[in-house]
C-alpha positions in Angstrom: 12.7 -16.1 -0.4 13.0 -17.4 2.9 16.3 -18.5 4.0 16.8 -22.3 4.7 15.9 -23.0 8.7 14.1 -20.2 9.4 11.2 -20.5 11.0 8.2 -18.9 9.1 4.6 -19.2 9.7 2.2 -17.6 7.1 -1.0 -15.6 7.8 -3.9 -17.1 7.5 -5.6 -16.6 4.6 -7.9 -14.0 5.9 -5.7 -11.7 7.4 -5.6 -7.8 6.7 -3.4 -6.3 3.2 -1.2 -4.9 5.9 -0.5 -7.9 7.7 0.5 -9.9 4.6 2.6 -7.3 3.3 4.5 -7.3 6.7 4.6 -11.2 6.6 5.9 -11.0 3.2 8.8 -8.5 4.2 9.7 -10.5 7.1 9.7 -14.1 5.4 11.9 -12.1 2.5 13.9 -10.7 4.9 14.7 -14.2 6.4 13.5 -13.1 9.7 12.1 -15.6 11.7 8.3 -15.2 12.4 5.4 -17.1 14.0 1.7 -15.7 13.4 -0.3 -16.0 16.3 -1.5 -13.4 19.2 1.8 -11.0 18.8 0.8 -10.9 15.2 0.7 -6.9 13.7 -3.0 -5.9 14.5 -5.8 -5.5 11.7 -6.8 -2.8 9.9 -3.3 -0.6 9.1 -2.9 0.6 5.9 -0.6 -1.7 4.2 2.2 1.0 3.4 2.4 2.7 7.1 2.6 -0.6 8.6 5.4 -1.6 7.0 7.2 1.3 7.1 6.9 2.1 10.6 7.5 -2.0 11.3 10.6 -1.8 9.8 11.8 1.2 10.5 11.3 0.3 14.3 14.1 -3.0 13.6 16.5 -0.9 11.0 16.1 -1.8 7.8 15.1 0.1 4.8 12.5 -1.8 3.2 9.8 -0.1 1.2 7.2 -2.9 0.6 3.2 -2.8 -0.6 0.9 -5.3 -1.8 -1.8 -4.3 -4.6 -5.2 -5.8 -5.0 -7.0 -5.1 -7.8 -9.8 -7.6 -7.7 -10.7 -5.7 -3.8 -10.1 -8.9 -2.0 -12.4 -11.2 -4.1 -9.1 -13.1 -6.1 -6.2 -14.1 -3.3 -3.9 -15.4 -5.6 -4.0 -11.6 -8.0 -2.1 -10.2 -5.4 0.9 -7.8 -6.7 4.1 -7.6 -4.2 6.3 -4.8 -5.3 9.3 -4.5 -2.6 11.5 -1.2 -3.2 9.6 -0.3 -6.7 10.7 3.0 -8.6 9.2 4.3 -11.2 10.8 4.0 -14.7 8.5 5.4 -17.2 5.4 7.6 -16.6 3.3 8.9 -19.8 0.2 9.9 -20.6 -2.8 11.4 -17.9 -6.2 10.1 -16.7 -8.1 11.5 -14.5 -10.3 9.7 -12.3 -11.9 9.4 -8.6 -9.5 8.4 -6.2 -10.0 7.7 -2.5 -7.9 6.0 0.4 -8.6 4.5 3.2 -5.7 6.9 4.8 -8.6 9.8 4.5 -11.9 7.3 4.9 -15.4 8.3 3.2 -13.2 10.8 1.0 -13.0 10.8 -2.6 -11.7 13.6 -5.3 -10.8 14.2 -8.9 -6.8 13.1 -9.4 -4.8 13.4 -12.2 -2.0 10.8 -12.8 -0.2 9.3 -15.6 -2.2 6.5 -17.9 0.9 4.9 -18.0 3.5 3.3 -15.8 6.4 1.0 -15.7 7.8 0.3 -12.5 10.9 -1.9 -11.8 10.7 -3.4 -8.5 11.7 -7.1 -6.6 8.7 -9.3 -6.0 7.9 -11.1 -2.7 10.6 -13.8 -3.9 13.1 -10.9 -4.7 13.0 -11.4 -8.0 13.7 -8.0 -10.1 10.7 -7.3 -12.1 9.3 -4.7 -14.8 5.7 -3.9 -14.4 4.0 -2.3 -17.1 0.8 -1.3 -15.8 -2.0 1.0 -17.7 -5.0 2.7 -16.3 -6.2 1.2 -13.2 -3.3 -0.9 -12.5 -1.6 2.7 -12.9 -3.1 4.1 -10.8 -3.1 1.5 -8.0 1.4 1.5 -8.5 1.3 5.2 -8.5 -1.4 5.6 -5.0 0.7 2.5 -3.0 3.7 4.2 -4.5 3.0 7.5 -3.0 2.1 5.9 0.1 5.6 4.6 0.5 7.1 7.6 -0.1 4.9 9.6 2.2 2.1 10.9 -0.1 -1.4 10.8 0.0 -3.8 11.7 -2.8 -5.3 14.8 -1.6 -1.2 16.0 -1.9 -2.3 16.4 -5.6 -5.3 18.8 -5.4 -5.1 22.2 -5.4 -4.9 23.9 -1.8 -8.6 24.9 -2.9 -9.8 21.7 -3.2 -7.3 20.0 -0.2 -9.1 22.5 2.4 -12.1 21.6 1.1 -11.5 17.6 1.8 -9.8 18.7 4.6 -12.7 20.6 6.1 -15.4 17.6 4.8 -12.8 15.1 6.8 -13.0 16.6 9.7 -16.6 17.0 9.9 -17.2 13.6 9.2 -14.4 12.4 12.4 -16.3 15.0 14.6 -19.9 13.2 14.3 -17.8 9.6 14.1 -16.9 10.7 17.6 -20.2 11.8 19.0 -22.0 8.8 17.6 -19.8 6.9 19.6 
């Protein structure tokens, strides 16, 4: 948690995944913060914002936040800070998109089950036993913390397809603006 004296002011309640997962990392860190206009801008992707954030001030932090309910339940919000996977049976394969590659979605194969030990946004150790979409959500923000995205699990077949679709759709975002 945060450390006694420090001075911590939360985001409000509004603010961006990637901005709570960096105010979470910062208030767990004990480093003094104030939101306000220097606050980490909107709209990052939770994982790349913090690893670039704290990367940039020298600590090795790997941190993500998980909402399952999309935004619609505040208080279902999953910290996991430094999680590693113990346990990974079964497969599902569902659609899977990211809004690291935007208006892209594929087939991905990844285990039904997981169990991940990781600290919570008090630094608490915990074991999370997630199945299906839970799964899946630990296994995407886990990727993205170690540098993955999910089109790194299609076949180069299917990648340069995305790819190629991806880059089609950034060339007419451009000229529409």
């Amino acid at each position: 948690g945060a450390s006694p004296g420090i001075e911590y002011t939360p985001p409000p309640a509004d603010a961006s995944r990637g901005a709570q997962v960096v105010a979470i990392a910062m208030q767990y860190l004990g480093i003094p913060y104030r939101w306000g206009a220097a606050s980490p801008s909107e709209g990052f992707d939770c994982s790349g914002l913090t690893m670039y954030v704290f990367a940039q001030i020298g600590v090795s932090l790997r941190v993500s936040v998980i909402d399952l309910s999309v935004g619609k339940a505040g208080g279902e919000l999953l910290t996991i800070i430094n999680p590693e996977f113990v346990l990974r049976e079964g497969m599902q394969i569902e659609e899977e998109g990211c809004l690291s590659v935007p208006g892209i979605t594929a087939s991905v194969a990844r285990p039904e089950r997981v169990v991940v030990r990781a600290l919570d946004r008090h630094g608490v150790s915990r074991v999370i036993d997630g199945t299906g979409l839970l799964a899946r959500a630990l296994q995407h923000e886990i990727d993205h913390l170690d540098g993955k995205v999910f089109v790194d699990y299609l076949s180069r077949l299917k990648r340069d397809r995305v790819l190629k679709k991806f880059q089609k759709a950034e060339k007419l975002s451009r000229k529409a603006s």
